[in-house]
N, C-alpha and C positions, 0 to 999 in steps of 0.2 A: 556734125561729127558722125562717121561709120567706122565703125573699128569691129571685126570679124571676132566672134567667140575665140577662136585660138588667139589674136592678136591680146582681146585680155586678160586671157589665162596667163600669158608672160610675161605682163608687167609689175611691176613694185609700186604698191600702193602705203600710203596715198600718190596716186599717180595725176600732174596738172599740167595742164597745156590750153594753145591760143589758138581760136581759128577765125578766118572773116569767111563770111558767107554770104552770097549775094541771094536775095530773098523777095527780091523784086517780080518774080514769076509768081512767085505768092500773094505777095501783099498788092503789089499795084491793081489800084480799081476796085479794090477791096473797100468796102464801105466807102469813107469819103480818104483813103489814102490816096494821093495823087501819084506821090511815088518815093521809093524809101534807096537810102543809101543804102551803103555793106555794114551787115552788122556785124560786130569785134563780139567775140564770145571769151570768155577764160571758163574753162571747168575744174573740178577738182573732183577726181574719182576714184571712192572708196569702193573696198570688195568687202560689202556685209555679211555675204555667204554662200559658196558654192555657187557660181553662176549668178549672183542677185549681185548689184551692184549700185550705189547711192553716188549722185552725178552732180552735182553743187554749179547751177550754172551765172554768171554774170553775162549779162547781156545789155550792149550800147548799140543804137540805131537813129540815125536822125532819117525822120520821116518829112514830107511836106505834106500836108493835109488842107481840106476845101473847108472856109470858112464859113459855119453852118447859116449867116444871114447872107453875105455877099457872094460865096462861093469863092472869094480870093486866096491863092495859097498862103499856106499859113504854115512856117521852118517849125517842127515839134522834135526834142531828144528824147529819145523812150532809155529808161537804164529801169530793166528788170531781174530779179534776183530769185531762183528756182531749184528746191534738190528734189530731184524728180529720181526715182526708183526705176530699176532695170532687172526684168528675167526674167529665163527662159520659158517660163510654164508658168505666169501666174495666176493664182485662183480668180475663178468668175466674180468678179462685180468686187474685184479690189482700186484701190486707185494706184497698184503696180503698172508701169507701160510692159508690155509682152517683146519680145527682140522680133527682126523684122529677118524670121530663117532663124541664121546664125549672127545675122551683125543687128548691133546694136546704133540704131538711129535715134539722133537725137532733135531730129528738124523738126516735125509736128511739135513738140513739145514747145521748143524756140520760139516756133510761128504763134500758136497758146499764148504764152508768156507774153509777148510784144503785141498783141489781140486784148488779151486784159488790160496791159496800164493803159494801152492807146486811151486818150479822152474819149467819150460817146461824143463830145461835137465840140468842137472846138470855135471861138471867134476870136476876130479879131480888136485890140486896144482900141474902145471908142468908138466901137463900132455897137450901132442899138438897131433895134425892129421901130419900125413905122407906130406912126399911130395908131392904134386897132379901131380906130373910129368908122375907118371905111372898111372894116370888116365886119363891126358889128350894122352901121348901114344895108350891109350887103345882107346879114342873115332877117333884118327885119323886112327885107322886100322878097326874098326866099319865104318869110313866115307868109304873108301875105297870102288869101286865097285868089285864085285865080276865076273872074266871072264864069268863065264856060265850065267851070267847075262847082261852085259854086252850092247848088243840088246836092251833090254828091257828099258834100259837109253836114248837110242834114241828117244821111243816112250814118253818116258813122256813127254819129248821137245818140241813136237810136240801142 
């Protein structure tokens, strides 16, 4: 959502509305996001005070993501819930978002939001990791010194 400082200076709050927004320029390729639908936003926006304004947002996304063993797509609905503060001048080192000029954007935020609930890794039903037998195989012949080397194990001893 963009809505210009004059635009909400004139409306009546509490003021709510709906928006989709395609967010795939964003998110896709993004970590393991393969690729995300349009996400449905509803806000509700209060005027706290003089130009500050508190933004209440619901956010629905179905994302498809890589399945952190097989790398297979894996259908995920992200539904996150956010009141996130707006204005013109806020102090350093608050967690007010600043307006962007005169208009008030709400995407970085949105993108946040749907970055948080996302799983850190998602798999799939039934799906397991390997045996780690032939990994642990692998670090004992990695421990293992190597002859032409050998010498040189002396001196670290040392």
């Amino acid at each position: 959502m963009r809505l210009a400082l004059a635009q909400l200076r004139k409306l009546r709050f509490p003021y709510e509305m709906e928006e989709d927004m395609d967010l795939s320029e964003d998110l896709n390729g993004y970590e393991d996001i393969r690729e995300s639908g349009i996400a449905h936003i509803t806000y509700k926006i209060t005027m706290l005070d003089t130009d500050k304004y508190l933004i209440h947002m619901n956010i629905n996304i179905d994302l498809v993501l890589e399945s952190a063993i097989s790398l297979k797509p894996i259908n995920k609905s992200i539904h996150a819930e956010s009141d996130e503060v707006y204005m013109q001048d806020p102090p350093f080192e608050s967690d007010i978002n600043p307006f962007d000029g005169q208009t008030l954007d709400t995407k970085e935020a949105i993108i946040t939001n749907i970055l948080c609930e996302k799983p850190m890794r998602s798999i799939l039903e039934g799906e397991e990791f390997e045996s780690g037998e032939d990994v642990l195989d692998q670090e004992e012949d990695q421990n293992k010194i190597n002859p032409a080397f050998a010498s040189l194990a002396d001196l670290l001893k040392k």
